[in-house]
C-alpha positions in Angstrom: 95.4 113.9 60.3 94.8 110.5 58.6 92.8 108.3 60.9 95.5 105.3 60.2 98.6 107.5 60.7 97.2 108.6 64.5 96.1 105.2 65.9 98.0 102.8 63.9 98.1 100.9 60.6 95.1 99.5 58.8 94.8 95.8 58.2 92.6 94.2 56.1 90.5 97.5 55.9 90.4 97.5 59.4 91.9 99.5 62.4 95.2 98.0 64.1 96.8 100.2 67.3 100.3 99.8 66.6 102.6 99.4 69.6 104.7 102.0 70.8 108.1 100.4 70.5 107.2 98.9 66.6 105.0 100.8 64.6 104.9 98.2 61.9 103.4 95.5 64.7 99.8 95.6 66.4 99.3 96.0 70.2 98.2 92.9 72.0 98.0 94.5 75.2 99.4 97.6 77.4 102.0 97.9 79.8 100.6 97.9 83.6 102.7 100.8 84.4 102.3 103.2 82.1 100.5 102.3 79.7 101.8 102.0 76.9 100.7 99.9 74.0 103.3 96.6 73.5 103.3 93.7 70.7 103.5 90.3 71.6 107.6 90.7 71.3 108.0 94.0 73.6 105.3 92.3 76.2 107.4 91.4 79.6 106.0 89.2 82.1 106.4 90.2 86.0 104.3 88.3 88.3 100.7 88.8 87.1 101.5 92.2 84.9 102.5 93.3 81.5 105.0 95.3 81.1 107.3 97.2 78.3 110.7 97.0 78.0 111.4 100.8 79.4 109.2 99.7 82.7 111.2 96.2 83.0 114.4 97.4 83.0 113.8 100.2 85.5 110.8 98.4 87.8 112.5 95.4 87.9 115.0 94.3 90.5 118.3 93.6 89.0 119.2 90.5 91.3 117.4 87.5 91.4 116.1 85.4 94.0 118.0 82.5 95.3 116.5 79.4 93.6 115.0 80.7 90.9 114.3 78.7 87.3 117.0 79.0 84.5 116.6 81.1 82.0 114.4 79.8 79.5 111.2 80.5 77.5 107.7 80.9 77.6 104.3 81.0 75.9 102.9 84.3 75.8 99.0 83.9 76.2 97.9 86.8 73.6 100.5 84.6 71.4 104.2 84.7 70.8 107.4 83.9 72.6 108.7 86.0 75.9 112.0 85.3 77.6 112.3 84.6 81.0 113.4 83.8 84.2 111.1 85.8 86.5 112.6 88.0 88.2 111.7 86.5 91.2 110.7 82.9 92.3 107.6 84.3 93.7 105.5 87.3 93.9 106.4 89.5 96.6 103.9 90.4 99.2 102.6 93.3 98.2 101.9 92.6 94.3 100.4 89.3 95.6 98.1 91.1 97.5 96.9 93.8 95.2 93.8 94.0 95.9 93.9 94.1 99.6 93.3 98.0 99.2 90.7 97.4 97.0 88.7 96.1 99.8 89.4 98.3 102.2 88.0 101.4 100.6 84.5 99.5 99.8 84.4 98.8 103.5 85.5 102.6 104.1 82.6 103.7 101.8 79.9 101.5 103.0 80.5 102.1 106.6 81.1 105.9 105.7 77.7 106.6 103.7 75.9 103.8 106.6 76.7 106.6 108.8 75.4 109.0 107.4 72.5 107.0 106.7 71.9 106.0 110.3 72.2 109.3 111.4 68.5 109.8 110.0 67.0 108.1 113.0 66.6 110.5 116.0 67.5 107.9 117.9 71.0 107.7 116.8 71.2 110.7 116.4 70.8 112.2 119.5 73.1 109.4 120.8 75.5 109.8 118.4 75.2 113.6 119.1 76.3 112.6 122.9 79.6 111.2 121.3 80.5 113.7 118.6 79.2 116.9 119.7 80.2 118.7 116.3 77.2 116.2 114.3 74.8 118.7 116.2 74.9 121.3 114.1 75.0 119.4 110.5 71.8 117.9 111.0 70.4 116.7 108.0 73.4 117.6 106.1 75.3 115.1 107.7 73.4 112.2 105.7 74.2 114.0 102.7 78.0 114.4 103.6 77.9 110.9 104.4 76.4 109.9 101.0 79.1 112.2 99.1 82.1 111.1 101.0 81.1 107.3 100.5 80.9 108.0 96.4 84.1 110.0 96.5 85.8 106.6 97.6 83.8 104.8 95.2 85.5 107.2 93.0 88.7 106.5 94.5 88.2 102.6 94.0 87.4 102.8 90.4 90.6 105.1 89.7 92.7 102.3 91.4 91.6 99.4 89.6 92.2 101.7 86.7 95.6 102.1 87.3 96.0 104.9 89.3 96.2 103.7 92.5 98.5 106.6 94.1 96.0 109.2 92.7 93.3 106.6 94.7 95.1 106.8 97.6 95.0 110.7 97.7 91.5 110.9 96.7 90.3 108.3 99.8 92.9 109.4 102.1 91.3 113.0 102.6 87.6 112.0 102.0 88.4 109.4 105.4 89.3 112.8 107.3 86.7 114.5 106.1 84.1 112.1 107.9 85.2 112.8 111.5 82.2 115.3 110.5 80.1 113.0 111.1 81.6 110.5 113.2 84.2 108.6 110.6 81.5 105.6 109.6 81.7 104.4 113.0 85.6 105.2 113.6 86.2 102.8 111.6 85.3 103.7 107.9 88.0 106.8 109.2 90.4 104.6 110.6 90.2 101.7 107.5 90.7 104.7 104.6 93.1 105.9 106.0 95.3 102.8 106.5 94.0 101.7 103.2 95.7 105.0 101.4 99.1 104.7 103.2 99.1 100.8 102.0 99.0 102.0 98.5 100.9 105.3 98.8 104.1 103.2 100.8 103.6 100.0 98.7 104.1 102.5 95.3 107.1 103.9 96.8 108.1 100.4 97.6 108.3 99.5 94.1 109.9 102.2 92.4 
C-alpha cells in the first residue's frame, strides 16, 4: 500500500492526513469524541471541543438555551468559517469542569503511594498496624503495593487526558479498592478515587 493512499494526499512533496469526511481536504485537527480527523469545514465547535459532524448531531442537544445568540458565524482558529449558534449560552457544569477528575486521581495517587511509603517507618507501622490489622502480614510488600497502585492511577490519569476518560475511570476506580490493603492512602486516597471514577463514569453517561 502506497504511503499517500493510507494516510492522505501528498502536497508539495509532502505528507497531508486527509480528513475523514473529504478526502481531497487536509485535517486541521480531530474530533474530541472520537477521533476522527476533520477539515477546517467539518470542524464543529461545542464549548471548548472539536467535534465532527456525526458527533454534533448526535452529542449535541437538540433544544437551545433560552437567550442564546442568533445564528451567525464565526472564525475558526486553525482557519476557516464555522456556523453557529452554540448550542448552549454557556458551558454546562460538567464540561466546564473537566478537569476536576483530573485532580482528583493525582491526589488519589500521591496520597496512595505516601502510604505506602510511610509505612516504611516502624513507627507507623506498628501504629498503623493497630488500625488496619490486615497491613500486618504484607510487610514490606505493602510499600511496594503502594508504589504500584499510585502508578496505575498515574496510568489512569494519562489515559483520561488522552481521551479515554471512562476507560480512566475503570482503571482508578479498582486500583482505589485495592489500597484498603494497605490502609486506602489514609482513607482518603480510597475514598477520593473512588468518587473521582464515578464523576467521570456518571458525567459520560450524562452526555450521551
Amino acid at each position: 500500500m502506497k504511503l499517500e493512499t493510507y494516510f492522505g494526499p501528498l502536497v508539495d512533496g509532502k505528507l497531508s492526513v486527509s480528513c475523514y469526511y473529504h478526502s481531497n481536504l487536509p485535517a486541521v485537527t480531530v474530533c474530541s469524541r472520537c477521533g476522527r480527523r476533520i477539515c477546517s469545514s467539518c470542524y464543529k465547535p461545542y464549548v471548548d471541543l472539536a467535534l465532527c459532524p456525526d458527533c454534533y448531531r448526535t452529542k449535541v442537544p437538540r433544544q437551545m438555551a433560552v437567550g442564546m445568540p442568533a445564528p451567525g458565524t464565526y472564525a475558526h482558529p486553525l482557519g476557516g468559517v464555522v456556523y453557529g449558534p452554540f448550542p448552549f449560552s454557556r458551558a454546562p457544569l460538567l464540561v466546564r469542569f473537566w478537569w476536576f477528575p483530573a485532580v482528583l486521581f493525582f491526589i488519589a495517587a500521591a496520597l496512595i503511594a505516601f502510604n505506602g511509603i510511610a509505612l516504611l517507618s516502624p513507627a507507623f507501622f506498628s501504629t498503623w498496624v493497630g488500625i488496619f490489622p490486615w497491613v500486618a502480614p504484607l510487610g514490606y510488600f505493602s510499600f511496594i503495593l503502594g508504589i504500584i497502585l499510585g502508578l496505575v492511577i498515574i496510568g489512569g490519569l494519562a489515559l483520561f487526558f488522552f481521551g479515554f476518560r471512562v476507560l480512566a475511570a475503570f482503571l482508578v476506580f479498582p486500583a482505589a479498592i485495592v489500597s484498603l490493603l494497605i490502609g486506602g492512602g489514609f482513607i482518603a486516597g480510597l475514598i477520593i478515587g473512588v468518587l473521582a471514577s464515578l464523576f467521570v463514569i456518571f458525567s459520560e453517561r450524562f452526555h450521551t
